[in-house]
C-alpha positions, 0 to 999 in steps of 0.5 A: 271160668265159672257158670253161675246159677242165679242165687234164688234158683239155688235157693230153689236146688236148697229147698227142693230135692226134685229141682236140685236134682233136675239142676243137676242135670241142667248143669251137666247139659251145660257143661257137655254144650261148653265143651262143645263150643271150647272144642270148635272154638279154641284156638293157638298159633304156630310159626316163628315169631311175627310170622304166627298164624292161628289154627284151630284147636283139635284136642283139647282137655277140660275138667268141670267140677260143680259146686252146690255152695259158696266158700261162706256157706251159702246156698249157690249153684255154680260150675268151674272150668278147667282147661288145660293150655297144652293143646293138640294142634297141627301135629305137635303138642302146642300152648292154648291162646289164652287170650282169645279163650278170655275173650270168648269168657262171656259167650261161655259163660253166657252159653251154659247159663242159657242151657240151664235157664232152658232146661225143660226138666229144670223147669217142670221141677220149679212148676211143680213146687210153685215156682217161676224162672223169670225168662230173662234173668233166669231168677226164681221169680217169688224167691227173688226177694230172698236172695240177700238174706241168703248170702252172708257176703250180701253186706260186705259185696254192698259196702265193697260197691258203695266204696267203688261207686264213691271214687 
């Protein structure tokens, strides 16, 4: 699972030491919430087969490594997940029901996203250099208009959804 930063908002992280910094912190802050809600959320089974029923995960392992680039280089704030599928369960060791963890992708994703769009020290940065977080799409308003100019895959993603859109 990966939460994005909006591209202009690391832009934003690239230009001005206080907003990475503060960025920084917002992500941490978002990574501690979506271990939260993956520790109140996850679940596995246990039974024979046909008779399962679903538990609630009461330990589980995650790792959380945050990256300031693309792979090409470019400017952009994202965090990875990794979450271990042996789980602690109901006494024993058990398998971690990834399935209904890939259901719950969009409410975690969505969950740290919002954590950093919220973030008040990030938004004090941004307000100190003369920048707006857009409320509902979380962009760096007047660093919006810059976003494919600074990602070097913004031709190929472009070409790639023309060819999809065509068939």
């Amino acid at each position: 699972m990966v939460v994005n930063a909006p591209k202009s908002l690391s832009i934003a992280a690239a230009l001005h030491l206080e907003v990475s910094d503060a960025l920084d912190a917002a992500q941490r802050d978002a990574v501690a919430e979506v271990r939260i809600w993956l520790g109140q959320h996850s679940v596995t089974t246990v039974g024979p087969r046909g008779a399962q029923r679903v538990v609630p995960v009461e330990q589980l392992e995650t790792v959380a490594v945050s990256h300031k680039t693309s792979r090409a280089g470019d400017p952009h704030r994202h965090i990875h997940f990794q979450i271990g599928t042996r789980v602690w369960a109901d006494a024993a060791w058990r398998g971690l029901d990834t399935a209904a963890l890939f259901r719950q992708q969009g409410a975690n994703r969505t969950l740290g996203t919002a954590v950093i769009a919220a973030h008040p020290n990030l938004a004090a940065a941004l307000d100190a250099h003369g920048l707006t977080l857009d409320p509902v799409t979380a962009e760096v308003t007047e660093l919006q208009p810059f976003n494919a100019a600074m990602s070097k895959r913004a031709e190929q993603v472009a070409r790639n959804l023309a060819r999809f859109e065509k068939n």
